[in-house]
C-alpha positions in Angstrom: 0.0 0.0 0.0 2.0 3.3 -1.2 0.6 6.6 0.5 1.3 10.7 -0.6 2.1 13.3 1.4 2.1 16.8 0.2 2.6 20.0 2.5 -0.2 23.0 2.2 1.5 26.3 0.5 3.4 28.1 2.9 4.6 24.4 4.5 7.0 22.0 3.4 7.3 18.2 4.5 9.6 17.9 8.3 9.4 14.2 8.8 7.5 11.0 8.2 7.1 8.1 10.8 6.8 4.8 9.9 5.8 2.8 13.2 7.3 5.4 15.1 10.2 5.5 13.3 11.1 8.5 11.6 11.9 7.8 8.1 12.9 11.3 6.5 11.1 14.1 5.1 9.3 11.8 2.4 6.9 12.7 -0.2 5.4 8.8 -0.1 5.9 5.8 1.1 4.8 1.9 0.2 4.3 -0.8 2.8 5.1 -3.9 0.7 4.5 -7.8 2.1 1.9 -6.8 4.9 1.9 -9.6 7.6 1.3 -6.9 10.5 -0.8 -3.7 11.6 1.6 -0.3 10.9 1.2 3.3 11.2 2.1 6.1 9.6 2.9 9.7 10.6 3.8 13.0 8.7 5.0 15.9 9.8 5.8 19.7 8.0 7.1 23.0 8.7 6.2 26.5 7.8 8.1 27.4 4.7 7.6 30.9 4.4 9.9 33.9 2.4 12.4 35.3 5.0 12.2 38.5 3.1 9.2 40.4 1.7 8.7 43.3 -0.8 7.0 47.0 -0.3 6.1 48.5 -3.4 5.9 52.1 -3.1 5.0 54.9 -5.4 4.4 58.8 -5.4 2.4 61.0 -7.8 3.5 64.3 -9.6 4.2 67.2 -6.7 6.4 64.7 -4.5 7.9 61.9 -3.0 7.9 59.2 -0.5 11.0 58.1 0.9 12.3 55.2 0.7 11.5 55.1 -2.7 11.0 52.2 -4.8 11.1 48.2 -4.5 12.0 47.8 -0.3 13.1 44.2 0.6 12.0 44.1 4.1 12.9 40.9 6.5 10.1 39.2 8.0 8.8 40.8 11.0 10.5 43.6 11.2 8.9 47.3 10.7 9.6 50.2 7.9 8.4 54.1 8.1 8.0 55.7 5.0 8.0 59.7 4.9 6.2 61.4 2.5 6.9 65.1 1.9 5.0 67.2 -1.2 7.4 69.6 -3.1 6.9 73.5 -3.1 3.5 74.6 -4.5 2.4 70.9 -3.6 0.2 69.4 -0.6 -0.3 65.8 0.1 -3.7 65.0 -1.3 -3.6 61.2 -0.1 -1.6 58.1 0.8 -2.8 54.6 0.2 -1.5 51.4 2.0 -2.1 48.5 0.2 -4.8 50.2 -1.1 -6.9 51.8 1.7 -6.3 55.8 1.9 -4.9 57.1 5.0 -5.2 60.8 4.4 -3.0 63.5 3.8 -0.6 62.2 6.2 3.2 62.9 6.3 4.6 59.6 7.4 3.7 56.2 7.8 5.0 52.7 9.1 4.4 48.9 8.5 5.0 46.9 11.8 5.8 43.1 11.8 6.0 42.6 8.0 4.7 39.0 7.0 3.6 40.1 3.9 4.3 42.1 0.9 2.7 45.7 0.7 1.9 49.1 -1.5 2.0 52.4 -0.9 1.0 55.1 -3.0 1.1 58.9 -2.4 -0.8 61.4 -4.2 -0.1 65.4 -4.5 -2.1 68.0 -5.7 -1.2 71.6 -6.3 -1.7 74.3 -3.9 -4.6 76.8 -4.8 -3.5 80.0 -5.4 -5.8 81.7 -3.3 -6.1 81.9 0.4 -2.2 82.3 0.6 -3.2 82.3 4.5 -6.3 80.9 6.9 -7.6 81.6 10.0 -7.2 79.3 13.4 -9.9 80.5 16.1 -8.9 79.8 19.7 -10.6 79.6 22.6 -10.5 78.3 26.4 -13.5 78.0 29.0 -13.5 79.2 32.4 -10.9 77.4 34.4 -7.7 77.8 32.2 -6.1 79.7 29.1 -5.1 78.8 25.7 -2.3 79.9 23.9 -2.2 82.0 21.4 -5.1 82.9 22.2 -8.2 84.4 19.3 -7.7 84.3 15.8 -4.3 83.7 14.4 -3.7 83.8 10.2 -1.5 81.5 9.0 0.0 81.1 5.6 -0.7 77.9 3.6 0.7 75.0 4.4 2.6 76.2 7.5 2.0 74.5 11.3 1.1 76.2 14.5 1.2 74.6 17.8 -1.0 75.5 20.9 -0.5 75.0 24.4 -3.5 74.7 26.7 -2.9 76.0 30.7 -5.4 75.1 33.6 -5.4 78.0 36.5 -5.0 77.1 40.1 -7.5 74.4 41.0 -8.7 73.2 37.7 -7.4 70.3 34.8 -7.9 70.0 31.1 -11.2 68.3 30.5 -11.5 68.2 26.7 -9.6 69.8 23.8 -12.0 70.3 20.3 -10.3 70.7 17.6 -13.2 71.7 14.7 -15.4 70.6 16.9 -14.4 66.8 17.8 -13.0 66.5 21.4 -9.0 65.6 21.0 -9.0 64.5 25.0 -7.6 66.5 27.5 -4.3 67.3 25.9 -2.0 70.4 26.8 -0.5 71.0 23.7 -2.0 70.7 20.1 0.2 71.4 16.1 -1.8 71.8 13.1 0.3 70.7 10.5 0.5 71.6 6.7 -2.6 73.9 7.2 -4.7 74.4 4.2 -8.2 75.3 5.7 -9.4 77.4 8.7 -9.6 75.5 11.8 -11.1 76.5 15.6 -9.7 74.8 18.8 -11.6 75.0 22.0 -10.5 73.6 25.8 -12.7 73.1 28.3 -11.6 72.5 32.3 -12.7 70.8 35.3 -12.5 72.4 38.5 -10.2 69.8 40.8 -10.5 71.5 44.2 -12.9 71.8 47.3 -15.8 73.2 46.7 -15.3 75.2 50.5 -12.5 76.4 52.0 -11.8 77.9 55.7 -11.3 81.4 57.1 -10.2 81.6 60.6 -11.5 84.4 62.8 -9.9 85.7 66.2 -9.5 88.7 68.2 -7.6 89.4 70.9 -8.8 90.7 74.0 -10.3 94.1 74.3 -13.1 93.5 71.0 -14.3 90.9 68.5 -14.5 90.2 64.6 -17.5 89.1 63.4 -18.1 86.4 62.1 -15.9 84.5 64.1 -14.8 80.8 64.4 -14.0 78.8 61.5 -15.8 80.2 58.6 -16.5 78.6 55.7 -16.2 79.6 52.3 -17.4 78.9 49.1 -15.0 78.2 46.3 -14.5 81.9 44.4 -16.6 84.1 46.9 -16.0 86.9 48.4 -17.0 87.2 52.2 -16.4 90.6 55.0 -15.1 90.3 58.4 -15.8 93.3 60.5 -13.7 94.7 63.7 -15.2 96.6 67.1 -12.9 97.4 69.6 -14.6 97.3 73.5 -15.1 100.4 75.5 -11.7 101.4 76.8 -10.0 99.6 73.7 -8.7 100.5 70.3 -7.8 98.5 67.1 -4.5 98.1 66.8 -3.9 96.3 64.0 -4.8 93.0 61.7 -3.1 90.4 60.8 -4.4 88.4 57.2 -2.4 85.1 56.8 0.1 86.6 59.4 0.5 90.0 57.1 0.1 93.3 59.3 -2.9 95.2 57.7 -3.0 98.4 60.5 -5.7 99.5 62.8 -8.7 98.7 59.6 -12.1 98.4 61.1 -12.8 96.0 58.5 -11.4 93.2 56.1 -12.8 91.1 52.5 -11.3 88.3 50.9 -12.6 88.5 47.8 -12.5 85.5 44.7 -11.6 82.6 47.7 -9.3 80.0 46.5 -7.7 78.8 49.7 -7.7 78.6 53.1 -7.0 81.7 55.1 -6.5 83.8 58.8 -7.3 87.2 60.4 -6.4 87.9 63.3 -7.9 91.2 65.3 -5.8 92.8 67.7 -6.2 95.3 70.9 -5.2 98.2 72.9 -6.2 99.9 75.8 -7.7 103.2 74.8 -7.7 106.0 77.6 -10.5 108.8 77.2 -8.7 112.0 74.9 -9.1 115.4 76.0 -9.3 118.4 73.7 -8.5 121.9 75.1 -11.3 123.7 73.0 -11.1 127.9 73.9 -9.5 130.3 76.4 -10.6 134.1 76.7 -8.9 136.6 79.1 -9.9 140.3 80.0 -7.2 142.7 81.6 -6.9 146.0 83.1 -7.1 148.9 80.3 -6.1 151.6 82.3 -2.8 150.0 83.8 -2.3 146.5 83.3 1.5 145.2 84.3 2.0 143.8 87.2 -2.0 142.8 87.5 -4.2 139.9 87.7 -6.6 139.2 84.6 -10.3 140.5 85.1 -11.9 137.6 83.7 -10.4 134.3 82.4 -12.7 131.5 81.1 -12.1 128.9 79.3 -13.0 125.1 78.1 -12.0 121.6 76.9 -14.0 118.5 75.8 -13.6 114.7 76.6 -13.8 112.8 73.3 -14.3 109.6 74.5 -13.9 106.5 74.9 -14.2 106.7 78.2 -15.5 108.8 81.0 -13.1 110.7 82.8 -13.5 110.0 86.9 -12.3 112.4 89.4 -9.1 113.4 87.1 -6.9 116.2 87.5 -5.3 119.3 84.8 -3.2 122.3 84.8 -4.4 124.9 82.6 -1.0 127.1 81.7 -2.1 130.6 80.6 0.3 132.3 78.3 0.5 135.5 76.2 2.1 135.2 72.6 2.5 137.8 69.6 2.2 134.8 67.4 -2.2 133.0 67.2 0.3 129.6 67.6 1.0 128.8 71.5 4.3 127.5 72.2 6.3 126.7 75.2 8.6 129.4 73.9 5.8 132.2 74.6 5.5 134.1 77.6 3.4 131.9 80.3 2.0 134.4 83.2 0.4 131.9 85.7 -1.5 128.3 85.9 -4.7 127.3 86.9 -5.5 123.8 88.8 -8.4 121.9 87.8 -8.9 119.1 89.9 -11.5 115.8 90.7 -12.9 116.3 87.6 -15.7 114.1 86.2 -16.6 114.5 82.6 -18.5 112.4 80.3 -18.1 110.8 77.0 -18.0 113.8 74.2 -19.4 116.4 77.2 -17.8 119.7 77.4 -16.4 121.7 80.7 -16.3 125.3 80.6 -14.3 127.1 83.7 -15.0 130.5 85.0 -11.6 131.3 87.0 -12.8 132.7 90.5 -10.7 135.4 91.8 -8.4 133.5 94.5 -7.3 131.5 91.5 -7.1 134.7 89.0 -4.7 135.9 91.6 -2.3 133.0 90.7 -2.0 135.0 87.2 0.0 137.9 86.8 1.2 140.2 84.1 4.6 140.8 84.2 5.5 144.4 84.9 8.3 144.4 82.2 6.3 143.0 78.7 6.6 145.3 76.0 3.4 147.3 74.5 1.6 146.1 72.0 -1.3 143.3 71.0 -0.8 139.7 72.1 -2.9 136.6 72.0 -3.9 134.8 74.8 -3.2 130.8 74.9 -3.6 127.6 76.9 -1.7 124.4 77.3 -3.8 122.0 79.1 -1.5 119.5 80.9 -2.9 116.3 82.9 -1.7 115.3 86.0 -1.4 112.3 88.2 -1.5 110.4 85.0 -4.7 111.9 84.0 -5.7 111.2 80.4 -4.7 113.6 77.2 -4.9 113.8 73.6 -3.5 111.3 71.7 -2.1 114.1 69.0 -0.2 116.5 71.9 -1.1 119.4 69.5 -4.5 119.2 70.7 -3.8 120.5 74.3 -2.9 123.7 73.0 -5.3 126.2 72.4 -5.3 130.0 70.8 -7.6 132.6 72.7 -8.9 136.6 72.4 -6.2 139.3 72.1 -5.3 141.8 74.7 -3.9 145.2 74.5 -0.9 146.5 76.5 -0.6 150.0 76.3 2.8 152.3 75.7 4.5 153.8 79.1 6.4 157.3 79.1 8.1 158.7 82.0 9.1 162.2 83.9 12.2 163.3 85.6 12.2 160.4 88.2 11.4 157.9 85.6 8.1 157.1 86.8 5.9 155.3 84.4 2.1 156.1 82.8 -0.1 155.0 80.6 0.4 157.2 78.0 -3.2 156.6 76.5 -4.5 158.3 79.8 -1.6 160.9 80.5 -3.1 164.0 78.8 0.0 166.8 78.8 -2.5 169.5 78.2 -3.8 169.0 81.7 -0.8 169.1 83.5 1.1 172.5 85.7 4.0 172.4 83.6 7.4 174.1 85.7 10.1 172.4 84.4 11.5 170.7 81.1 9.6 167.5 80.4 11.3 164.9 79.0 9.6 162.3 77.5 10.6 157.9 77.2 9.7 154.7 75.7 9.8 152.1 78.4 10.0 148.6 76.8 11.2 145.3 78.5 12.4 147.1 81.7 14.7 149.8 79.7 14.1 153.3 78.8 14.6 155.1 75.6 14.5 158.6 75.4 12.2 159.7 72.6 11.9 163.7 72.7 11.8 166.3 74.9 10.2 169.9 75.3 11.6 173.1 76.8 9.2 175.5 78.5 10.7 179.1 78.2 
């Protein structure tokens, strides 16, 4: 009995057993004289090319690279780059007949077979010589460049796409079919007009917290742990207590100054403020002072009249406090401690409410404490008082405030006779006096005498 064996295409013959016996790699074989049950066995291997062929082609405009016949061993992979020449764009490429597009490049992976590719070119119109790319980005992030950018045929652009703080790509469109969230898109070889778009998710808490606190001495309101909504805007407001005074604010550990209030606007994190305190003693304001004097013969007098005032401003009360009111006289309305001071007058337990004002009509005993001097020159001064406290009675936070411009008052000129003995010369009238010797006649200013004139009786 003779049996055939014949391998499939792509496999040739490996072995054929006879009984178990391999007897080669046998196309037939005969059993001859049968006297026994046998069996027979064949075996084959694949018998394929070790090399294979890609046939490639390009059209008029260009040229694909490499060009021509391509042995390629089995299983291993080729590119192929296709590139149009000038006044050319790549119309098409076709891989073993199926079009790919207007692509650039392309690669066969684990070649087993033999394979075509064709590209095709087609002139470039003459008209656009550029197009328009639109770009755009939702809330959340930025695109870049950013609007409408021209671009000249057959050139590339590349966009980068940007989330702000607390947001992540969600989609990129590029003419309107979503790319993925990708953070950088090229348009290649443009020959249209295009739009990309990116979208953004938002990525972080919906809420964050503001802590609130004040020191002692007042409160911020609200207080506590606050929370916030992602992107608002929220107001904290600061009252010092009676007897205290802002000092200053601290936002995330930033000094912002005595501020009576504080927003965080557009939230995006968590945050502090912190409120803090001083004690705040009542201020006193001297207010007025008005003086009347002697007109006849004032040096070396007391004042007729002296009344004046000052105001408590608050916060607080003053409670059996105690003040010196100095009383000066000044050629210049601004009271210094340069000017001429003539006495003081002590004010003391007093009690004065928050803004109430005290007015003081000196009594004589005290007026007394006030005196002219005997040697200030003539002329017009103003009148002034610095009120001091004492005992560590409260003042005026601004010092300039204690100090207060009055009325004027007029001391008159002095002459003299022989002995030097002073007068008022607005009352002296000559024409009254029993002349019966020479007269002469002096300026006395600042203690000294200056002789001015004289007249001769015959």
């Amino acid at each position: 009995l003779t049996y055939s064996i014949s391998p499939n295409q792509g496999y040739a013959i490996s072995q054929v057993y006879v009984d178990g016996i391999g007897q080669g790699a046998l196309s037939s074989y005969t059993f001859s004289g049968i006297s026994a049950s046998h069996t027979i066995l064949a075996t084959f291997t694949m018998d394929l090319p070790s090399t294979y062929t890609i046939i490639t082609a390009a059209g008029s405009g260009g040229s694909i690279s490499p060009s021509g016949d391509i042995t390629v061993n089995r299983g291993s992979d080729k590119l192929f780059s296709i590139t149009a020449d000038s006044g050319y764009r790549i119309s098409n490429v076709s891989v073993d007949g199926i079009a790919k597009g207007a692509i650039t490049s392309y690669t066969f992976y684990d070649v087993i077979s033999n394979h075509t590719i064709v590209a095709m070119f087609t002139s470039n119109p003459t008209s656009p010589t550029s197009y328009s790319i639109t770009a755009s980005a939702d809330t959340g992030g930025s695109i870049s460049p950013n609007g409408t950018s021209s671009v000249s045929e057959g050139d590339s652009l590349t966009y980068t796409i940007v989330p702000s703080h607390g947001y992540s790509i969600s989609e990129v469109y590029i003419d309107g079919v979503a790319q993925g969230p990708l953070s950088s898109y090229s348009f290649n070889n443009i020959v249209k007009d295009h739009t990309i778009f990116a979208t953004f998710d938002m990525n972080l808490p919906t809420t964050y917290t503001i802590i609130a606190s004040a020191g002692t001495g007042g409160s911020i309101s609200p207080t506590g742990n606050i929370a916030v909504s992602h992107g608002a805007n929220i107001t904290f407001s600061i009252s010092a207590n009676s007897g205290y005074r802002i000092s200053n604010v601290k936002v995330n550990g930033v000094n912002k100054g005595a501020i009576n209030s504080y927003t965080f606007t557009n939230v995006i994190d968590n945050q502090s403020i912190i409120a803090e305190f001083s004690v705040f003693s009542a201020d006193i304001q001297a207010l007025s002072v008005s003086m009347a004097i002697e007109s006849s013969w004032p040096r070396n007098t007391h004042p007729k009249d002296l009344v004046f005032s000052f105001k408590n401003k608050g916060p607080t009360v003053l409670n059996s406090h105690s003040y010196r009111a100095d009383i000066y006289l000044s050629k210049n309305n601004q009271i210094t401690v340069s000017d001429i001071k003539i006495g003081e007058y002590i004010l003391s337990s007093i009690n004065l409410g928050v803004n109430q004002t005290l007015t003081e009509f000196a009594e004589i005993s005290l007026l007394n404490r006030i005196t002219i001097p005997s040697n200030i020159a003539w002329g017009e001064y103003y009148t002034g008082l610095h009120l001091v406290p004492l005992g560590g009675s409260p003042s005026d936070a601004n010092s300039s405030n204690n100090w207060v411009t009055g009325n004027t008052v007029m001391l008159p000129l002095e002459f003299g006779l022989d002995n030097n003995s002073s007068y008022n010369i607005s009352t002296y009238i000559l024409e009254n006096m029993e002349i019966i010797h020479g007269v002469e006649i002096y300026l006395v200013v600042m203690s000294t005498q200056e002789k001015v004139g004289e007249y001769v009786l015959n």
